[in-house]
N, C-alpha and C positions, 0 to 999 in steps of 0.2 A: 490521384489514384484512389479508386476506394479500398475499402478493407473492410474485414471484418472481426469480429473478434473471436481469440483462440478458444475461448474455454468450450468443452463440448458438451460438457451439462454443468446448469447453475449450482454452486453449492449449498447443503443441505441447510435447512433452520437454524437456526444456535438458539441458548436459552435466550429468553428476555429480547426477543428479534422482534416479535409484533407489538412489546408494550412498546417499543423503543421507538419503532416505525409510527404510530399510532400518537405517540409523543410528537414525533414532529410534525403529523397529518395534521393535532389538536394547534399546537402553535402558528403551523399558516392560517388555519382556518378561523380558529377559538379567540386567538390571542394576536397576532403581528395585522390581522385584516381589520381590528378594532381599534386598535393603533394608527394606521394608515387612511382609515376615512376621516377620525375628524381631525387629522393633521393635514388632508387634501381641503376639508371644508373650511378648517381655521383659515389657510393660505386662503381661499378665493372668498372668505369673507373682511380678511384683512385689505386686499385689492377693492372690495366694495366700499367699504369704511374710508377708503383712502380719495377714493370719486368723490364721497357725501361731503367728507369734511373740509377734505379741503379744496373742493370743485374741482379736480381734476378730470381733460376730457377724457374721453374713451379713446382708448388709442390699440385697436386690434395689431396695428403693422408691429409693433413691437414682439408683439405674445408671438405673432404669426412667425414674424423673424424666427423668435430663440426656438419654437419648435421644428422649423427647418432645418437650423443647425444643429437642434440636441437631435434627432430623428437621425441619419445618416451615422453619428457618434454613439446613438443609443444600440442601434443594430449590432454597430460594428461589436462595441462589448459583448454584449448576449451573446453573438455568436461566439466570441472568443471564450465566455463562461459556461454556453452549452458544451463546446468542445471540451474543455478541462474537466467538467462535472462528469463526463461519457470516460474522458481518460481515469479517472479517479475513480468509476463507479468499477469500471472495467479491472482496477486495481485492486481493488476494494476484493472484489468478487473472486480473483487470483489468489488471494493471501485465504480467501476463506475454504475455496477449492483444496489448496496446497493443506491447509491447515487440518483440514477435515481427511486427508489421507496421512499426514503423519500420525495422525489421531489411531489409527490401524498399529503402529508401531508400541504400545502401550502393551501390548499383549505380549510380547521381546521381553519385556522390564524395561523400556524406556521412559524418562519424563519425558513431557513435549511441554512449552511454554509457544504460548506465541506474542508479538506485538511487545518487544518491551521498550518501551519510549526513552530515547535521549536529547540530549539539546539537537534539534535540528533534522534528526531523521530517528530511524527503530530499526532495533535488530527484529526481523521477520516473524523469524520463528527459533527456537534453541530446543534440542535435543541430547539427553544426557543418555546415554547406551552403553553396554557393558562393552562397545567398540570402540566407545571413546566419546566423545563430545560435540556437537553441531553446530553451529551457526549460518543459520542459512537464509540466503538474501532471496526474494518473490520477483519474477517480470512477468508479465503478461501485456506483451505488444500486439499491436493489431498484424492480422495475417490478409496479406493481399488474397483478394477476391480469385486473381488466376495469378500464375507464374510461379517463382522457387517461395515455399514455404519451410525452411527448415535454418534453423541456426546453426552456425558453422564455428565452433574452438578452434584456437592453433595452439593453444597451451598460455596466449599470452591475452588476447582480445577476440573478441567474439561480436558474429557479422549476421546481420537480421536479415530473412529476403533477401540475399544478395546484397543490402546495403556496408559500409563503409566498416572497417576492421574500429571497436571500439573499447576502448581499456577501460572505460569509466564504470562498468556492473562487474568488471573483477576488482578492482579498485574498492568497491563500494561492500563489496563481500569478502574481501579481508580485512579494509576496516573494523566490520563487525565480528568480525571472528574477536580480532585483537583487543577490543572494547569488552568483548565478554571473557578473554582472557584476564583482565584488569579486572573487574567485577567480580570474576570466581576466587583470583587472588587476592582481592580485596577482603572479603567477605567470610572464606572458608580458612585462607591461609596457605592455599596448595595452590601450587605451578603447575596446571596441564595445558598438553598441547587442544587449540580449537581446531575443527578443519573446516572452514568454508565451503560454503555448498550456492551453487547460483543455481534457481530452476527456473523453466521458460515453460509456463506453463502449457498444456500441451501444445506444445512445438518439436516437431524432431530435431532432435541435438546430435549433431556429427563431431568428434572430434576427430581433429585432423594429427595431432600431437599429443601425448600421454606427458601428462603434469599428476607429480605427486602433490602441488603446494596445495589444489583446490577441483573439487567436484564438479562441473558443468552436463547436466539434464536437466529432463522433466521429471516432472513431481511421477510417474507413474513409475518411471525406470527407478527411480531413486527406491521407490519401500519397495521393489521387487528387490534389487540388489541391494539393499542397507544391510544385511550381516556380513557381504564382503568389504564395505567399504571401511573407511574410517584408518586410522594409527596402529602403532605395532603396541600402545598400550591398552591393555584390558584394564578394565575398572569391575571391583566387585560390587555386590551390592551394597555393602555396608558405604561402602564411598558414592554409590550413588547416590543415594540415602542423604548423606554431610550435601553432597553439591547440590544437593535438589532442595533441601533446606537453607543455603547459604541463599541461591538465587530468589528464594522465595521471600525471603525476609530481608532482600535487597527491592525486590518488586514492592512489597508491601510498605516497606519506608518510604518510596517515591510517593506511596498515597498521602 
C-alpha cells in the first residue's frame, strides 16, 4: 500500500542545522570518499601482487561469482536501509514539528525541554507548566495515500488507518512519564504527579473513551487546549523554577 507522510509543513531551522548538515555533506565527500578509494585500490592492488608473485592464473569466474551473489544481497539491504533512513528521517522531522509548537507554550511560563536521552530510548519532549507537568511521547506514521486517515483511542490502545488496536505507544508513554517522575524525584527531591501525552503528528485523533491516566492528540489540538489539560495540581513559579533547574542539571551531568 503506499503512503505518505503526515507532516504538512516541514519544521522550521533550529540553531546550528546548516553547520551540522554541512558537517556531514564535508564527511561523505571531504573525508569517508578519501578513505574508500585507496582502501578499493589497496584491495585490487593486493589481487595483482598476488598473480605476480605467486603466478597465480586469472580466474574472472570466481569474482564474477561473489558479485552475483553479493548483487541480489546488496539490493536487498539498501533497500531495507533506504526504508529505515525515510522512517527515521520522517521521525526525525515529527519530533522537530511537535517540538517547534510546544516552543509556543513558553509564553504560559512553561519550560519546554526536548529529547532527553536514556538507555535505549528518550523521553520526546517534557514540559513543566503551572498545570502541572508533561511527558510527552512523538509518532508520526505514514498516512495511506486514500482510505481512513485518522487514529482511533479507546482509552486503552490506539488503531492507525484502521489498522490493529495497539498498546505498545501508550505503554511507551507512561514509561516516560514514570522515568521522569524518578528523575524529578531524584534530583529536586519532590513527588509530582507526570501526565503522559502521546501525539500523532497531524493525524485526527478520535477518542472513543475518556481516560484520565493519559493525553492522546495532535500536537495542534494539544497547545490550543494545554490550559485545560493537565492534574488538579497547580505549580507556582517558584517550583517551577526548582523543577526546571533540578532537570537541567540532570541533563547537563548526562553530558
Amino acid at each position: 500500500m503506499l503512503k505518505k507522510s503526515p507532516i504538512k509543513r516541514p519544521p522550521l531551522p533550529q540553531a546550528g542545522e546548516s553547520s551540522w548538515l554541512i558537517l556531514g555533506e564535508r564527511w561523505d565527500n571531504r573525508v569517508a570518499l578519501f578513505v574508500l578509494i585507496p582502501g578499493f585500490l589497496a584491495s585490487i592492488a593486493g589481487v595483482e601482487w598476488c598473480h605476480r608473485l605467486f603466478e597465480l592464473p586469472v580466474n574472472p569466474w570466481l569474482w564474477t561469482a561473489m558479485f552475483l551473489v553479493s548483487l541480489p544481497i546488496s539490493a536487498l539491504l539498501y533497500r531495507r536501509g533506504i526504508t529505515e533512513l525515510k522512517r527515521r528521517t520522517q521521525g526525525f522531522q515529527g519530533e522537530r514539528v511537535v517540538g517547534q509548537s510546544l516552543d509556543d507554550l513558553r509564553s504560559l511560563g512553561c519550560r519546554v525541554y526536548h529529547d532527553i536521552a536514556e538507555d535505549g530510548y528518550n523521553i520526546d519532549h517534557v514540559v513543566i507548566a503551572p498545570n502541572g507537568i508533561f511527558a510527552i511521547e512523538t509518532k508520526a506514521p505514514s498516512k495511506p495515500l486514500k482510505g481512513q486517515s485518522e487514529v482511533v483511542f479507546d482509552g486503552e490502545t490506539v488503531a492507525v488507518a484502521g489498522g490493529p488496536p495497539d498498546k505498545e505507544p501508550i505503554i511507551q508513554a507512561k514509561s516516560a512519564a514514570n522515568r521522569l517522575r524518578e528523575i524529578i524525584r531524584e534530583m529536586s527531591g519532590q513527588d509530582h504527579r507526570i501526565v503522559p501525552v502521546l501525539l500523532y503528528v497531524d493525524w485526527f485523533v478520535k477518542s472513543t473513551s475518556f481516560c484520565r491516566d493519559i493525553h492522546v492528540m495532535n500536537q495542534e489540538y494539544f497547545v490550543k487546549a494545554f490550559e485545560n489539560l493537565g492534574g488538579t495540581e497547580m505549580l507556582p513559579s517558584d517550583s517551577i523554577k526548582l523543577l526546571a533547574a533540578s532537570l537541567e542539571r540532570y541533563l547537563r551531568g548526562k553530558r
